[in-house]
C-alpha positions, 0 to 999 in steps of 0.5 A: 060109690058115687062122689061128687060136688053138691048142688041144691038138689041134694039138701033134701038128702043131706037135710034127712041124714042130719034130722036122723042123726039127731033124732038117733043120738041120746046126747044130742039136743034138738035146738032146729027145726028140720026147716031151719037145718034144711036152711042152713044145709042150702046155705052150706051148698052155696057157700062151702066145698060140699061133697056128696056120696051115693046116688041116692046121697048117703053122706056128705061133708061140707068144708069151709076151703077158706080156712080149711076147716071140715064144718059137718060130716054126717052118713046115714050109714056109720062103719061102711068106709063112706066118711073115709072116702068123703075124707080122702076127697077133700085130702086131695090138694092139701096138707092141713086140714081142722075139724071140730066134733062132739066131745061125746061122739067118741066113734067118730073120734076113732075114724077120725084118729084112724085117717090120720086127724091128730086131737090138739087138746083144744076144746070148746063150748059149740054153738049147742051148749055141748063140748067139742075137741078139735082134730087137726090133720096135716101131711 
């Protein structure tokens, strides 16, 4: 399976997956357009550690290296081991690493326990109004 830095080309793809994701998932409100998520994908591409995987890309993680916190982590295929790959890829070099998820998004939570992201007991309100717990990884 194809890994790989983004580049702008790829927030179309990337764009699709999240669109999808939010039109597929009951809990999750609508509050950006498609151009307005396709804007911020482009911006994450410019400005963050951003990962692809496929050809064409069927998933992508966005990691602000900075703070060393995973800010999106979508695949247009759930259960196939790709958010394990893309993961692993960002592991590499590394002993810490943060993400935030939807409280309601308990299948992602499982993954997340499974490669190894230890829930902190942290929650918050996100920017969409639904709450988040936050995972922690370390080595």
């Amino acid at each position: 399976m194809q890994l790989r830095l983004a580049d702008l080309t790829d927030a179309s793809a990337c764009s699709k997956i999240v669109n999808e994701w939010i039109d597929n998932t009951n809990w999750m409100p609508r509050l950006h357009s498609p151009e307005e998520i396709m804007k911020m994908i482009r911006l994450g591409i410019d400005e963050r550690e951003f990962w692809v995987i496929g050809d064409p890309v069927i998933g992508y993680l966005s990691l602000n290296p900075n703070v060393r916190q995973i800010m999106g982590l979508y695949v247009a295929v759930p259960g196939e081991g790709l958010g394990k790959l893309l993961l692993n890829q960002v592991k590499v070099g590394r002993n810490y690493l943060k993400l935030w998820s939807h409280s309601a998004n308990t299948a992602a939570h499982k993954s997340y326990l499974r490669e190894g992201f230890e829930l902190t007991g942290n929650i918050k309100i996100g920017h969409d109004g639904l709450e988040e717990k936050c995972f922690e990884w370390r080595t």
